[in-house]
C-alpha positions as CSV (number, residue, x, y, z in Angstrom):
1,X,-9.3,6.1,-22.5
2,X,-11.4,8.8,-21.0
3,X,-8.5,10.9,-18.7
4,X,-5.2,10.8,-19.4
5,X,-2.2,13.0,-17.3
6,X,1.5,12.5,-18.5
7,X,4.1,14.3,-16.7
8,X,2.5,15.8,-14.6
9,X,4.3,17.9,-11.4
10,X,3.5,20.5,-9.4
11,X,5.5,23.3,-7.3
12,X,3.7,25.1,-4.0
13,X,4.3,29.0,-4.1
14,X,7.1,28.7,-1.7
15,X,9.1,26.7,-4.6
16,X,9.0,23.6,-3.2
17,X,7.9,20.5,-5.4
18,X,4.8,18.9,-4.0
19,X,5.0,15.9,-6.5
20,X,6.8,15.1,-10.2
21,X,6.3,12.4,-12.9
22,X,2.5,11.6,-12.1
23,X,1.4,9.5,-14.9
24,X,-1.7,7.7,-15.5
25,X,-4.4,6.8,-17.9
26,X,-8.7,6.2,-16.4
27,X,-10.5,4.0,-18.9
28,X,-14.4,4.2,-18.9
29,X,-16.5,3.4,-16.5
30,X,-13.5,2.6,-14.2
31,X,-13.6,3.3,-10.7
32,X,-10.2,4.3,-9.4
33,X,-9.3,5.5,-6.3
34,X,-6.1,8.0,-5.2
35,X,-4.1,7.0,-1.9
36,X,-1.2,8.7,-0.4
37,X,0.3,10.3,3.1
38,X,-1.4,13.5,4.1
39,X,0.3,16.2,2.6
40,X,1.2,14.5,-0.7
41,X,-1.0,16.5,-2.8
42,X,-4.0,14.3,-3.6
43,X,-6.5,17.0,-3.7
44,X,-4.0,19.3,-5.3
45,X,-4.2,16.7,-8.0
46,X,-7.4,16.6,-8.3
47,X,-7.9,20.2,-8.8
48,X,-4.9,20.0,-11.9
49,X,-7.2,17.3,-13.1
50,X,-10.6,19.1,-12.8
51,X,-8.7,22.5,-14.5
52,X,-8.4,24.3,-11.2
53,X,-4.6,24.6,-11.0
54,X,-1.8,25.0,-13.4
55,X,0.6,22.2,-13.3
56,X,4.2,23.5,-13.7
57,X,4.7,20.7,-16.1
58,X,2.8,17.8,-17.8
59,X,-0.5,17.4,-20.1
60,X,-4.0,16.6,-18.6
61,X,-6.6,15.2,-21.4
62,X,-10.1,14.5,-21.0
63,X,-12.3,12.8,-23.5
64,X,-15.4,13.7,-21.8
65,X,-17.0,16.6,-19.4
66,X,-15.7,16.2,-16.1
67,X,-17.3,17.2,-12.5
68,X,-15.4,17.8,-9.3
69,X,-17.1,17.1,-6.4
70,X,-14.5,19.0,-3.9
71,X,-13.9,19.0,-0.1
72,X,-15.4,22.0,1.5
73,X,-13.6,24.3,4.1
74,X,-15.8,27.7,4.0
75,X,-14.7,28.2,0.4
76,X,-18.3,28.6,-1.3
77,X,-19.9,29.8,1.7
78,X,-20.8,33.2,-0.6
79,X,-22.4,31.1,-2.8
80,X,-26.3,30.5,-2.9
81,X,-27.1,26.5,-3.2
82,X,-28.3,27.5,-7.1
83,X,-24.3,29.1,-7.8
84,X,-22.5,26.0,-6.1
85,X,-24.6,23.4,-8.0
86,X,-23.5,25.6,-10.9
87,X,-27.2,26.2,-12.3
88,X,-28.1,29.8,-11.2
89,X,-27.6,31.5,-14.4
90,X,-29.8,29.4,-16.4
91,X,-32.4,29.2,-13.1
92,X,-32.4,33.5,-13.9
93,X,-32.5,32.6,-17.3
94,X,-35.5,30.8,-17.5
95,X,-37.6,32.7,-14.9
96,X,-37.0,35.9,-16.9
97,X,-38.4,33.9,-20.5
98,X,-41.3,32.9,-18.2
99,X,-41.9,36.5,-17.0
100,X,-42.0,37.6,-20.8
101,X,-38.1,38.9,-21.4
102,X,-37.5,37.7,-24.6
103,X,-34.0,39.2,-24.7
104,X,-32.1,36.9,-26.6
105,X,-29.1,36.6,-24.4
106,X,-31.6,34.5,-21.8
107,X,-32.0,32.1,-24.5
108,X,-28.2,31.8,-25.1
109,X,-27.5,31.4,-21.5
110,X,-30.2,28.7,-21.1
111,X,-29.7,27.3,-24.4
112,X,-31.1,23.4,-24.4
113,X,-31.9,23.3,-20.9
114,X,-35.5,24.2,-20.5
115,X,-35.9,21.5,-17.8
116,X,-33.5,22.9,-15.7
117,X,-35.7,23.6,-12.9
118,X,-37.3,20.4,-12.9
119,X,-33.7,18.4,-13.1
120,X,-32.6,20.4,-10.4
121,X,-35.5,19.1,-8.2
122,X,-35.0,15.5,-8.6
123,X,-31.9,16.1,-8.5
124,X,-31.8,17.4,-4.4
125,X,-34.9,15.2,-4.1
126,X,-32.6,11.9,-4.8
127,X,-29.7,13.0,-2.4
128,X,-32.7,13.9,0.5
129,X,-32.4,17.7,-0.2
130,X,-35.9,18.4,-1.4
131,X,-36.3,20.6,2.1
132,X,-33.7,23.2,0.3
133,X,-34.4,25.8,-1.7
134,X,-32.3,26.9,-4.2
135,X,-31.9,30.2,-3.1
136,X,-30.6,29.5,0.5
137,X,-27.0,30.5,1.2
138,X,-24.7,27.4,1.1
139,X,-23.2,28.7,4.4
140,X,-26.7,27.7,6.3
141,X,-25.9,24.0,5.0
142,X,-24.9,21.3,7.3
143,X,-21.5,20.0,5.8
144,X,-23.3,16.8,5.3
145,X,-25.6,18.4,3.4
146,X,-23.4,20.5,1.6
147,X,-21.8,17.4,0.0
148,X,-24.7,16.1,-0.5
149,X,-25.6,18.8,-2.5
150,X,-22.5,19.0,-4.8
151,X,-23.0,15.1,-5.2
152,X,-26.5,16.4,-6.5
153,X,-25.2,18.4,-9.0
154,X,-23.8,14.3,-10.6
155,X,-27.3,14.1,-11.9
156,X,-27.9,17.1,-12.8
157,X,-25.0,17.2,-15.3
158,X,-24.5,13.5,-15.8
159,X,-21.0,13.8,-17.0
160,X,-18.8,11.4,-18.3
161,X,-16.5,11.5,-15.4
162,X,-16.4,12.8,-11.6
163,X,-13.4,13.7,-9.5
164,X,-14.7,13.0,-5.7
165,X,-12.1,14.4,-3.2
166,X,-13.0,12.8,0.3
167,X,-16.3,12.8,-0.6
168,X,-17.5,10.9,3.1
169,X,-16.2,13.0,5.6
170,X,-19.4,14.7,6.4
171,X,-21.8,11.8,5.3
172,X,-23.4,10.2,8.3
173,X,-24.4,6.4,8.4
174,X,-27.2,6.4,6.0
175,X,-25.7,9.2,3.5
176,X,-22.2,7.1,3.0
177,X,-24.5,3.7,2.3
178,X,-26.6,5.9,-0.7
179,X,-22.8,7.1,-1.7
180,X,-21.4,3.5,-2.0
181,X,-25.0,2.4,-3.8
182,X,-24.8,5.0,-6.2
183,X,-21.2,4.3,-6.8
184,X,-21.3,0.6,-7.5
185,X,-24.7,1.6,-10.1
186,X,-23.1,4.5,-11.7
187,X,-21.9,4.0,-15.1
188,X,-19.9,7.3,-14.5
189,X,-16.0,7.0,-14.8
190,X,-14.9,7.8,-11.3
191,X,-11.5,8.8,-9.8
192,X,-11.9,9.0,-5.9
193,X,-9.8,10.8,-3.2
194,X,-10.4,8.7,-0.1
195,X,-9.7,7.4,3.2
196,X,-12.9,5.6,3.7
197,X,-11.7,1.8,3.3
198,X,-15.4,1.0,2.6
199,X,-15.5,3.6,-0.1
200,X,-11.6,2.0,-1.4
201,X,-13.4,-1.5,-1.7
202,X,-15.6,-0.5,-4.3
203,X,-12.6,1.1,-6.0
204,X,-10.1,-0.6,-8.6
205,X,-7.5,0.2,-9.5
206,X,-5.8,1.9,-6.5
207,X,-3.2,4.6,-7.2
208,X,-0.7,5.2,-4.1
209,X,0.5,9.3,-4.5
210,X,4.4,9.8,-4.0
211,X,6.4,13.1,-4.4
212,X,8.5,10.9,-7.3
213,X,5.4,9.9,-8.5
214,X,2.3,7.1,-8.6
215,X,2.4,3.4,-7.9
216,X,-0.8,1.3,-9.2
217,X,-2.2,-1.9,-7.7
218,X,-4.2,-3.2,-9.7
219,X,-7.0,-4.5,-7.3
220,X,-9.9,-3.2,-4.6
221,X,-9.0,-2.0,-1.0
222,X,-8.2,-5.6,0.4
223,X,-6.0,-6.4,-2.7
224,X,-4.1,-2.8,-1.9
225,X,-4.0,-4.0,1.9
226,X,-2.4,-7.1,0.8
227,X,0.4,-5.9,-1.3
228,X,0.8,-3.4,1.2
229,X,1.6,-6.3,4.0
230,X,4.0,-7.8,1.8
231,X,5.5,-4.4,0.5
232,X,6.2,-3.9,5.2
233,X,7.5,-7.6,5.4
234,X,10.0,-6.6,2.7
235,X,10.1,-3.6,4.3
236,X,10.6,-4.6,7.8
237,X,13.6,-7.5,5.6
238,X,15.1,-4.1,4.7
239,X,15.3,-2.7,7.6
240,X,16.8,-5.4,9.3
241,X,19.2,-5.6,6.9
242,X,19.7,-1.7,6.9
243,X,20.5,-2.3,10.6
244,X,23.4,-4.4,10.0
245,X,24.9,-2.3,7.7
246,X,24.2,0.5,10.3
247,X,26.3,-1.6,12.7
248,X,28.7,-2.9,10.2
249,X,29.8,0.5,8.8
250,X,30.3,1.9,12.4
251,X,32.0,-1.1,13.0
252,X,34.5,-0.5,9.7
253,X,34.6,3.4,10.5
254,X,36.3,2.4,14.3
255,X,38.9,0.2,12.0
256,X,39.5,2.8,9.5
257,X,40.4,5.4,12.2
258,X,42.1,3.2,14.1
259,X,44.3,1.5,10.9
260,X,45.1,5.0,10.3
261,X,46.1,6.7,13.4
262,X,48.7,3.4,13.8
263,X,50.0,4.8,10.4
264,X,49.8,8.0,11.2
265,X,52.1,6.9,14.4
266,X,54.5,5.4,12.6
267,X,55.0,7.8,10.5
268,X,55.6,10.2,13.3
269,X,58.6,7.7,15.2
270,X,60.0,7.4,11.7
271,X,60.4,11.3,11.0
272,X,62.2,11.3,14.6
273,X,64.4,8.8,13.8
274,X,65.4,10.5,10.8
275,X,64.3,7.6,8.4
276,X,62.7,9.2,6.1
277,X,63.2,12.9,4.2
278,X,60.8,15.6,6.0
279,X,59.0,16.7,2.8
280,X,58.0,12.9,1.9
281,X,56.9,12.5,5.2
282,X,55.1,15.9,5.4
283,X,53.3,14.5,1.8
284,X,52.3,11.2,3.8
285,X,50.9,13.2,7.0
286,X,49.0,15.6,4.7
287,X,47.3,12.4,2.3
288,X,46.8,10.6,5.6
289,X,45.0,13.2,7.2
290,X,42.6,14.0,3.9
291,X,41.9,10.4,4.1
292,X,41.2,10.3,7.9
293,X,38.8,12.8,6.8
294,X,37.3,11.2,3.8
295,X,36.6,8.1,5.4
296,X,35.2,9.9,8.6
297,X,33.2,11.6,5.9
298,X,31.7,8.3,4.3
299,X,31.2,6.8,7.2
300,X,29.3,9.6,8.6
301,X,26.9,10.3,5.5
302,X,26.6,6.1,5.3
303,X,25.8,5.7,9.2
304,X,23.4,9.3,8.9
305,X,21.2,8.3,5.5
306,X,20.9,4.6,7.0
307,X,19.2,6.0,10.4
308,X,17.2,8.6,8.4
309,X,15.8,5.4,6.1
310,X,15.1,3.5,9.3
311,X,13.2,6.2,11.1
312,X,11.2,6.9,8.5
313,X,9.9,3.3,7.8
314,X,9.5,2.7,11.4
315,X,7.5,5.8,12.4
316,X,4.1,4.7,13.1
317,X,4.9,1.4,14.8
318,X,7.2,3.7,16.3
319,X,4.9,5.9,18.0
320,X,2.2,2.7,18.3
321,X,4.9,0.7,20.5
322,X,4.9,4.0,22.9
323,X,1.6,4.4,23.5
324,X,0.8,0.6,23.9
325,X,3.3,1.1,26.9
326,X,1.5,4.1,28.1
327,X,-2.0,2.1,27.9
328,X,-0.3,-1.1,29.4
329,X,-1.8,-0.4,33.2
330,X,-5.5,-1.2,32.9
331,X,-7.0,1.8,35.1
332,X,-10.0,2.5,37.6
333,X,-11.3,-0.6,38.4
334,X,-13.4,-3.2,36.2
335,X,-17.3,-2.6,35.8
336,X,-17.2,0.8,38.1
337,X,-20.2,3.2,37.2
338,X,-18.6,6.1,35.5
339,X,-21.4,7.7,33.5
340,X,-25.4,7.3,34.3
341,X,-28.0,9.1,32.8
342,X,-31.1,8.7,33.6
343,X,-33.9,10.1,31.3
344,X,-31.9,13.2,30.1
345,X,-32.5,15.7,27.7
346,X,-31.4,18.6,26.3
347,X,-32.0,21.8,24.3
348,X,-30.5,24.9,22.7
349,X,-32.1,28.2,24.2
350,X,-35.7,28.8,22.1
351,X,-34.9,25.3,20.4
352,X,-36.8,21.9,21.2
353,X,-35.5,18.9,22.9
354,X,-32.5,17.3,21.0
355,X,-34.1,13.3,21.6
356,X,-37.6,12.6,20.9
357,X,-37.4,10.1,23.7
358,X,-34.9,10.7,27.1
359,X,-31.9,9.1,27.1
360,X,-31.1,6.6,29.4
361,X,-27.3,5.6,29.3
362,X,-24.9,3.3,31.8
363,X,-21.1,3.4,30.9
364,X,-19.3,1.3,33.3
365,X,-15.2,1.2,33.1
366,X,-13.6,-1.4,30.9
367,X,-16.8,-0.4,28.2
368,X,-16.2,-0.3,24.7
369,X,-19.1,2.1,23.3
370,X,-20.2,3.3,19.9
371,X,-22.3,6.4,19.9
372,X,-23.9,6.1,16.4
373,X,-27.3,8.3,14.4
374,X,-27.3,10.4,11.9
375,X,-25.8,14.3,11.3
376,X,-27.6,16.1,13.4
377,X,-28.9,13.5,16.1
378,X,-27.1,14.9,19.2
379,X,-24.0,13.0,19.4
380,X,-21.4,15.5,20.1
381,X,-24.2,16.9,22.6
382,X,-24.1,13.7,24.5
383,X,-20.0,13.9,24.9
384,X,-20.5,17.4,25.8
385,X,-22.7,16.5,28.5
386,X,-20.6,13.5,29.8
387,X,-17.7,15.9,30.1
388,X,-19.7,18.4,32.1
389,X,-19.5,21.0,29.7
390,X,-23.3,21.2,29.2
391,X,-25.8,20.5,31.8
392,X,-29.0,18.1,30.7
393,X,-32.4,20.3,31.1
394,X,-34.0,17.4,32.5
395,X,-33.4,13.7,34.2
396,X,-30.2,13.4,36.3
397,X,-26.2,12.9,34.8
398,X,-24.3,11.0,37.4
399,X,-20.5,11.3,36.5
400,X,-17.7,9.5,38.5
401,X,-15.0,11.4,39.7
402,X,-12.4,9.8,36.9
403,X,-9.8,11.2,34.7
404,X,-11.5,11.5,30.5
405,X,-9.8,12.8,27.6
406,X,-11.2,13.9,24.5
407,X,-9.6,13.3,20.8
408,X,-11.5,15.3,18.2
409,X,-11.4,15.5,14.2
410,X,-10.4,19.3,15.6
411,X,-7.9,18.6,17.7
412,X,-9.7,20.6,20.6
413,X,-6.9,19.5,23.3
414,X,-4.4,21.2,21.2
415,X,-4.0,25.1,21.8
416,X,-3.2,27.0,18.7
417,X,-2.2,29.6,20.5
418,X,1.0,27.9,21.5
419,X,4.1,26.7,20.1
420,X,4.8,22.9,20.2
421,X,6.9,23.2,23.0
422,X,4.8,25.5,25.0
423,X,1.8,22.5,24.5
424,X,3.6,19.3,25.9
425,X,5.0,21.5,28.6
426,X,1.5,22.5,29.7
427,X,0.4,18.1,29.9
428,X,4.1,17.8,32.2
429,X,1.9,16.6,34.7
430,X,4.9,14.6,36.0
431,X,7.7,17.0,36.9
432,X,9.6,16.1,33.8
433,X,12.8,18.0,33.6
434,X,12.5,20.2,30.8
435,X,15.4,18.1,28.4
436,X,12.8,15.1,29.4
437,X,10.1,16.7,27.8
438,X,12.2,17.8,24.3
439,X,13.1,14.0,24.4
440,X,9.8,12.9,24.8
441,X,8.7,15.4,21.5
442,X,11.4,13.9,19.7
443,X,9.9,10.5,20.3
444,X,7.0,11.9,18.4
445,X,9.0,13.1,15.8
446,X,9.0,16.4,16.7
447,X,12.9,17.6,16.3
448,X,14.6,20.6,17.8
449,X,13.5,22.8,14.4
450,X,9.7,22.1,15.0
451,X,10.1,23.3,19.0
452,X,9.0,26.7,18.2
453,X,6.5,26.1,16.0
454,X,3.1,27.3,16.2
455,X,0.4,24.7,16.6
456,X,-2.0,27.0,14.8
457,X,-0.1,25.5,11.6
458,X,0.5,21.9,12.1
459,X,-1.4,19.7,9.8
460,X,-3.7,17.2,10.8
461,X,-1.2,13.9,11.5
462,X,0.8,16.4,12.9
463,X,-1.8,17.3,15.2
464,X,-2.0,13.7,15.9
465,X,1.0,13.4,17.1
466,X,1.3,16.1,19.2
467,X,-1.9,15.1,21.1
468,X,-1.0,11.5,21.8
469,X,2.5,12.7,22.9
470,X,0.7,15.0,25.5
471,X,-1.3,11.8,26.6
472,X,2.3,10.6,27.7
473,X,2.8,13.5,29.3
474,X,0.0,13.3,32.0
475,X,0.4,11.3,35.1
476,X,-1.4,8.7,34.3
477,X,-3.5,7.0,31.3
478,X,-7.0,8.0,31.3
479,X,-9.9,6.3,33.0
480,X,-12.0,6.8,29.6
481,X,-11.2,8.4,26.2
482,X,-13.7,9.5,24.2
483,X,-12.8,9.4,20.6
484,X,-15.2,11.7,18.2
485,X,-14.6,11.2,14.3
486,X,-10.9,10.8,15.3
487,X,-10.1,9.2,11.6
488,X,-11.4,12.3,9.8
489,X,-8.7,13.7,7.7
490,X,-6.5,11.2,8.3
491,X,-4.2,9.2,5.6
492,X,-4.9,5.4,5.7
493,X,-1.5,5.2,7.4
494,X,-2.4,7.2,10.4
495,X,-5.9,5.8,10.8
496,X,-4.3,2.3,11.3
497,X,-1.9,3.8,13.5
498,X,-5.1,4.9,15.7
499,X,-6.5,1.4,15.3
500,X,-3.2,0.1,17.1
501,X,-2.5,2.3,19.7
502,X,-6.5,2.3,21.4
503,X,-7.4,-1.4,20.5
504,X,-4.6,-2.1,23.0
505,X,-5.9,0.9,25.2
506,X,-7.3,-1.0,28.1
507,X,-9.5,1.5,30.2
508,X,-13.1,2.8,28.6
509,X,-13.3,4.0,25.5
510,X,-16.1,6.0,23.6
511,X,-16.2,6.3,20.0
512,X,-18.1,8.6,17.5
513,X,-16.8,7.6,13.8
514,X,-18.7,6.9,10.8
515,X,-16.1,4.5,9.8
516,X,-17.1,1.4,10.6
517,X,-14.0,-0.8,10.3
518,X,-12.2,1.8,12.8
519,X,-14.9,0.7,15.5
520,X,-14.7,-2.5,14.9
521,X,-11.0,-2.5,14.9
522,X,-10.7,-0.6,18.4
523,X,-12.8,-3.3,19.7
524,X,-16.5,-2.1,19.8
525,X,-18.4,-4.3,21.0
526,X,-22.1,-2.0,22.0
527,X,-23.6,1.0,20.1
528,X,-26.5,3.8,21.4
529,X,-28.1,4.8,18.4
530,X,-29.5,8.1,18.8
């Protein structure tokens, strides 16, 4: 057994328990992965694992040096590439001894490693970063690059284990296929925080993340995917079943009033025919009325926790069954030119042109496109020019008057400047009355409480949500819907809620993802490679 946590819970600052009871052991050389809904606490996990975070309760123990290879949002931007690869003090170290400072604390902080310069160049050179100096700020990094780069630092440690926490979602095409090749070779231990179903089939075991805790299956992503399938089909049993009790105990609660307001009549004619002494019946109207109540009060919390259990289960298929009603009208008309470009090119002011060759690009409606190349190719440049946003320096863009709509990893067609209200109202393309508009929110799962809220602080299924409920909102479904990195970020739950909802969209669609079982899922069926 190399890692071992037992116990193991955590509480957020606001005092609110993200998870409790996390318990489980990684054997060498294993390669397990974590699962779970965003917002869980799988990367707060990690970070308990790799000594990062305090749990509030529980024991980690590691048998062997660990390496976290984190996500990166800005947070080692100060950092030169040397000090995020963790090697600059023995780098200063060993150029000072070189330069003839034979102070001894140089040798104590470079210790063994007299081939620390060298390692650190095969090292980059292996994950295609020999172009980098070790001096450059990390902030000047691509963020492909910049996981690239912690991935680097694997060999230039070799530890027993490494923590990876959504370690593809800056990898292009060719990046992710030297991850997955260096992760079926490794004889590292590996614990994985991931989305990428590709990445998950390498993987076994699986761990799923709860709040009360973690469930194992013991197999690779499609052995995970199959107990999951059973796990809804007993779910969707439960439900069913959960829906006639639903009925059943409304059913029983309409008796139970009405068996008691008969006795609570009779009671009444018998105190006015003098039948019975005042202060018995008075002691009968009292218990009758507490009971009335108690049963109401059953009833209510019975009927209340059953709908809460339903909504919850039935969420995403929920929201899926919505928007394959929204997409149900096919729009524009079959094989209409929408986008033609004809030898176009583009550059950055002072920079060279983005394609070594003009593009030359027909999009016609009913088009299922993948726009695929590597970080840095030009593919959001292309969607920017489609939209009209930038204008090609040379060749001609011919785009057809037609209604496009872009879903982003970023969310771009959300305003953070508003409050969740204030965003669907702005897509009421229709007139909805405003009450329409709340009820179409709360078919999103956004309640009354969450009305107000900012979007600025939504997280990133949230976000979803919010922008597929504002496609129902417009006055009709888009001609063509460009979808760029759309699964980035997302749980696995979410991510096959996408797959649902736009392989049953039925007018263009555009896609920019890395993953490839997303495209193929939404129905791909060309790719420009740039």
């Amino acid at each position: 057994m190399l890692l071992n946590a037992q116990n193991i819970s955590y509480q957020l600052p606001s005092g609110r328990e993200l998870f409790t009871d996390i318990n489980f052991s990684l054997n060498r050389s294993e390669k397990a992965a974590i699962t779970g809904n965003n917002g869980t606490g799988k990367s707060t996990l990690l970070q308990i694992l790799a000594g990062r975070l305090t749990p509030r309760s529980g024991i980690v123990t590691a048998n062997a040096p660990l390496y976290y290879v984190p996500q990166h949002f800005g947070q080692l931007n100060h950092l030169t590439v040397a000090q995020a690869l963790g090697a600059d003090t023995q780098l200063q170290a060993l150029e000072a001894i070189l330069q003839g400072d034979t102070q001894e604390h140089h040798f104590d902080a470079l210790g063994d490693n007299w081939d620390i310069a060298a390692r650190c160049e095969e090292a980059l050179h292996k994950w295609g970063l020999s172009h980098i100096s070790l001096q450059a700020p990390f902030t000047q990094l691509s963020g492909g690059e910049k996981t690239r780069l912690l991935l680097a630092g694997t060999e230039l440690y070799r530890p027993g284990a490494v923590l990876l926490d959504e370690p593809t979602n800056h990898l292009d095409k060719a990046a992710r296929a030297q991850l997955y090749e260096w992760m079926q070779q490794t004889s590292c231990t590996l614990l994985t925080v991931s989305h990428d179903r590709q990445l998950l089939q390498i993987c076994n075991p699986i761990w799923e993340l709860f709040p009360t805790g973690m469930k194992a299956y013991g197999g690779n992503y499609d052995f995970y995917e199959s107990q999951k399938t059973e796990e809804q089909a007993a779910l969707q049993r439960k439900i069913a079943h959960a829906e006639k009790t639903v009925k059943e105990a409304r059913q029983q609660q309409r008796e139970s009033m009405e068996r008691q307001q008969r006795e609570n009549a009779r009671g009444e004619r018998q105190r006015k025919e003098g039948n019975i002494p005042k202060i018995l019946l008075n002691g009968r109207r009292n218990l009758a009325e507490r009971t009335t109540a108690r049963l109401q009060e059953v009833h209510t919390d019975k009927v209340a926790g059953l709908q809460d259990e339903l909504e919850k289960a039935t969420a995403a298929e929920h929201i899926s069954r919505i928007m394959k009603g929204h997409f149900e009208t096919p729009p524009g008309h079959h094989g209409k030119t929408l986008i033609k470009a004809e030898g176009i090119n583009f550059a950055w002011p002072g920079g060279t042109p983005m394609w070594q060759e003009p593009l030359q690009v027909l999009i016609s409606s009913g088009d299922r496109l993948a726009i695929a190349g590597s970080n840095g190719s030009g593919k959001s440049t292309l969607i920017q020019l489609m939209l009209g946003k930038l204008m090609p320096q040379t060749g001609e863009l011919y785009r057809a008057n037609c209604r496009t709509l872009l879903l982003d990893q970023d969310y771009t067609l959300i305003d953070r400047n508003r409050t969740v209200l204030e965003q669907a109202e702005a897509f009421n393309e229709t007139g909805l009355e405003p009450h329409q508009v709340k009820t179409a929110l709360a078919r999103f799962l956004f309640e009354k409480d969450s009305w107000d809220k900012p979007c600025s602080v939504l997280s990133g299924g949230e976000m979803l949500r919010l922008s597929l409920c504002t496609m129902t909102l417009a006055c009709q479904s888009p001609d063509m819907i460009i979808l760029d990195e759309p699964t980035n970020n997302l749980d696995l739950s979410n991510i096959k809620m996408l797959s649902q909802i736009f392989s049953a969209y039925k007018g263009t669609l555009i896609v920019i993802s890395h993953d490839t079982t997303f495209t193929a899922e939404v129905g791909v069926t060309a790719t420009l490679e740039l």
